[in-house]
N, C-alpha and C positions, 0 to 999 in steps of 0.2 A: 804123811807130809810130802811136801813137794822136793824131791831129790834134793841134796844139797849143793851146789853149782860146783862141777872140778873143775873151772876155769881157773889154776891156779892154788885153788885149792886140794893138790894130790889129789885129789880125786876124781783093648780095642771090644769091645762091648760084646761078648758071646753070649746072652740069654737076655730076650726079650720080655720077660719077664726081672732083668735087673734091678733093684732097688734103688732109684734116685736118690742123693743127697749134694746137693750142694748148698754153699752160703751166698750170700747176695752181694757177693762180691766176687773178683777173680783171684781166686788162689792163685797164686803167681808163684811161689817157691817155698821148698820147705828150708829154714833158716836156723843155724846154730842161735841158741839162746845167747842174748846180749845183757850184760847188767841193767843197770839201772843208769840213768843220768848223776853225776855227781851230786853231792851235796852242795847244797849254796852255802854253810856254815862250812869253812877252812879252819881246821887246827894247826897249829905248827910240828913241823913233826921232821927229826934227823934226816931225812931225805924227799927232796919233793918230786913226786912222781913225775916222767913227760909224759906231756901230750903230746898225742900225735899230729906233725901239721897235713898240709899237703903228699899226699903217698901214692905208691905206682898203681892201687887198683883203681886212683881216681880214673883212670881213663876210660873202667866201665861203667856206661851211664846207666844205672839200674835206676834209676830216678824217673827217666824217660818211658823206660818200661810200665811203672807206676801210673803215668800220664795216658800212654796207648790204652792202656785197661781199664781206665774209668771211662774213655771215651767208649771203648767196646761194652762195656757193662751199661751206659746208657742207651745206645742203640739197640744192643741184644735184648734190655729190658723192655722197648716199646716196638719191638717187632713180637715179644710173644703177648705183648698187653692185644695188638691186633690180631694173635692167634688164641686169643679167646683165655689166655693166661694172664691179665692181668695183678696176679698176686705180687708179683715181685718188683714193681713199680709202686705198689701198692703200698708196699711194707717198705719200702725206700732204702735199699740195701749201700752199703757205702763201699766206694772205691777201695783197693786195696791200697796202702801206701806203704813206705818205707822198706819194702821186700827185701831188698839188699843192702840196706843199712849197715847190717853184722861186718861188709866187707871194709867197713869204715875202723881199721882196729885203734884202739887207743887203749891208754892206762885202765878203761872202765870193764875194756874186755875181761880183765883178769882177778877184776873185784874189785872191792870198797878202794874208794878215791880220797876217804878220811877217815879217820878213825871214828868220827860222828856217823859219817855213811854207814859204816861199817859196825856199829854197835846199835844202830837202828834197822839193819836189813839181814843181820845174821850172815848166814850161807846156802838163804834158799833165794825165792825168788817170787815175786807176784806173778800170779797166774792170772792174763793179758784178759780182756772182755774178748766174746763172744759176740759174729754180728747175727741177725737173725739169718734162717736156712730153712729150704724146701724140700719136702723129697717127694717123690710118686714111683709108681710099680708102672704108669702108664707107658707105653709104646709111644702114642700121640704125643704125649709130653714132651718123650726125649725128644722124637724126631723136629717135636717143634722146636727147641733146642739148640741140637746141632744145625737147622739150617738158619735158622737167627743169629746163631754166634758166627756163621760161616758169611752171613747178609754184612752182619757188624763190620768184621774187618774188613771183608770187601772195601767197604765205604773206605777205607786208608789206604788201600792201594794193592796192587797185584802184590800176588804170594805175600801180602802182611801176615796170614799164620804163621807158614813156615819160617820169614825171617826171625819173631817172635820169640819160636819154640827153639830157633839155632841159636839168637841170644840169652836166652831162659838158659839152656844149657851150660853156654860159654859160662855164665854167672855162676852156675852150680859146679864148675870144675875150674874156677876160681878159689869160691869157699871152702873145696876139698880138699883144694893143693894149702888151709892152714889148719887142716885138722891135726896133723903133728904137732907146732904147737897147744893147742887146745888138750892134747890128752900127757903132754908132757908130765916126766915124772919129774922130780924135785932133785938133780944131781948132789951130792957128799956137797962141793964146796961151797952149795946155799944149803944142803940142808941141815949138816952140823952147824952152825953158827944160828941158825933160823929155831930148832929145836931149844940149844941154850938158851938162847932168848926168852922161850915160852918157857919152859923153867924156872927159869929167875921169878915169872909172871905167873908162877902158879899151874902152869899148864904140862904135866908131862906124858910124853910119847915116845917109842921107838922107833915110828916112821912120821913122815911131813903131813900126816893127812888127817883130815877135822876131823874125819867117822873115826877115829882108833883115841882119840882124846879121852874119850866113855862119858860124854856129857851129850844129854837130851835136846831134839831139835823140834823146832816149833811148825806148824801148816797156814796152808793157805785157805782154813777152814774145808769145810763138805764141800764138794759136789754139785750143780743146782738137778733136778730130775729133769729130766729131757723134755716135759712141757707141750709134744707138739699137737696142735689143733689141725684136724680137719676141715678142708675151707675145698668141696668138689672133689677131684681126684690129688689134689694137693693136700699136703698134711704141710704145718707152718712151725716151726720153731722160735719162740721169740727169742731176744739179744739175752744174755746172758753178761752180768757186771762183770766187773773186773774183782779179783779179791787179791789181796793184800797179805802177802808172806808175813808173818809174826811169829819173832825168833823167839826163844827161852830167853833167860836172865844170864843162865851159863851160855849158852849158843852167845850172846849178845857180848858177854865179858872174854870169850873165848876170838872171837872174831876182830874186836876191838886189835888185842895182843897179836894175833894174828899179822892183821894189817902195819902196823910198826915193825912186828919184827923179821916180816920179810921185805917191807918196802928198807928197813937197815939195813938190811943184808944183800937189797939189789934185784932180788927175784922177780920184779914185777918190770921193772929197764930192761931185763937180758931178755924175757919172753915178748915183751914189745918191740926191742930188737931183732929178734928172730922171726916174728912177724913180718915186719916189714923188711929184710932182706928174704922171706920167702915170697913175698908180695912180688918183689923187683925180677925176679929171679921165672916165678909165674907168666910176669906181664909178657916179658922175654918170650919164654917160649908160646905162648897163646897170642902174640902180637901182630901176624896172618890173618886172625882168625879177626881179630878186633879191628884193626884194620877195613876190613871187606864189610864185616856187619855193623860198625858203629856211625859211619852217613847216612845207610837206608835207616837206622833206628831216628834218628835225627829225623830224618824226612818224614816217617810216619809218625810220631811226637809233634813234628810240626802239623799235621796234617788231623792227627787226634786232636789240637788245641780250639782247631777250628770248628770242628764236630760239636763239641762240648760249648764252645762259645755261640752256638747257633738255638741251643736248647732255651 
């Protein structure tokens, strides 16, 4: 199965002969897992969770980033269709979005937003679609490649990589500075009171945590096999669905309980709170750095809208 989420839950090119792989789109960052979108069914329930409004990592625009990279993933794609690589225009690879979504925290970061959500999704997680992806052993390939992706940003403006890859960073030592939250333990004054609770409900443990309960977790089904066709010196990956986390019946009863008797107990308001005074706290000391790169992001966003609006 696919790990059970602790969110809340205690728990440079050296051989030319390098193996290609990328997807047809621009990996833009690697991103802590985000739940699910709440449920649109609301139950009533002793405490109701916040959401979170307006917060201090608004101020990084990782949305914009989102925008620069679909424009570069459509010029990089029809500079290598002219280098004799038109696979990947071909197979119509899609923009990356949402990259930094994660730094948006809310109630959902921490799990089930209802006890509906919450006895329909368990304590795993859907494992996201896959978009199609290329890979080659070739030399020619890369280098067509790197100077196509190098053409791409050209077209937004001087040093558009480097700004790119300084705010790619900034965004990634944003999300680090809340991985404290995220791996937080359960202190005594939520988790005696949170334990009782399961108790009374059927559920006993000695520590806060779903895995020590001794009840069975459900998967995201198999696997698909890697699928890839050769198409010249390219080998092609098709897209890959999305598949669907599916809890047990205990996982599902166990999770339900869960979600009431720590949102009683407050557990889910104090890590959301913590959140966002490490958000403010972040903005603070990285606010130099946001400062200086968030106009030229701006500018080349504006300038990627254009590119893309021309196609």
């Amino acid at each position: 199965m696919s790990s059970p989420d602790n969110n809340g839950y205690g728990c440079s090119r050296s051989s030319r002969n390098r193996l290609w792989i990328l997807p047809l789109f621009l990996l833009t960052a690697c991103s802590t897992p985000t739940a699910p979108a709440p449920a649109a069914v609301v139950v009533p329930t002793p405490t109701v969770r916040v959401q979170a409004p307006s917060q201090p990592y608004d101020a990084f625009r990782g949305d914009l980033l989102d925008v620069i990279a679909a424009a570069v993933l459509v010029e990089r794609d029809r500079c290598m269709a002219k280098a004799d690589y038109p696979e990947l225009q071909e197979i119509g690879g899609q923009p990356a979005s949402g990259s930094f979504d994660d730094l948006k925290v809310t109630a959902a970061a921490f799990g089930a937003t209802s006890a509906v959500e919450a006895r329909r999704r368990g304590f795993g997680r859907d494992v996201p679609a896959e978009p199609p992806a290329v890979r080659s052993t070739s030399q020619k390939f890369s280098d067509a490649m790197d100077r196509c992706t190098q053409e791409a940003n050209a077209r937004l403006g001087p040093n558009a990589m480097e700004v790119q890859s300084r705010y790619y960073d900034l965004g990634n030592q944003l999300r680090m500075a809340l991985r404290p939250v995220y791996a937080d333990k359960m202190p005594p004054r939520f988790a005696v009171p949170v334990l009782a609770c399961l108790r009374a409900k059927g559920f006993t443990s000695k520590t806060p945590d779903v895995r020590t309960f001794g009840i069975p977790f459900g998967n995201a089904g198999p696997e698909p096999s890697p699928g890839w066709d050769k198409r010249g010196v390219l080998q092609v990956r098709p897209a890959n669905p999305a598949r669907p986390y599916v809890p047990t019946s205990q996982e599902s009863a166990l999770a339900a309980a869960w979600y009431d008797c720590t949102t009683t107990a407050g557990w889910p308001r104090f890590q959301l709170t913590r959140a966002l005074a490490l958000q403010a706290t972040t903005v603070h000391n990285l606010k130099p750095q946001l400062d200086e790169l968030t106009p030229t992001i701006k500018s080349l966003a504006h300038q990627a809208n254009t590119v893309i609006a021309q196609q």
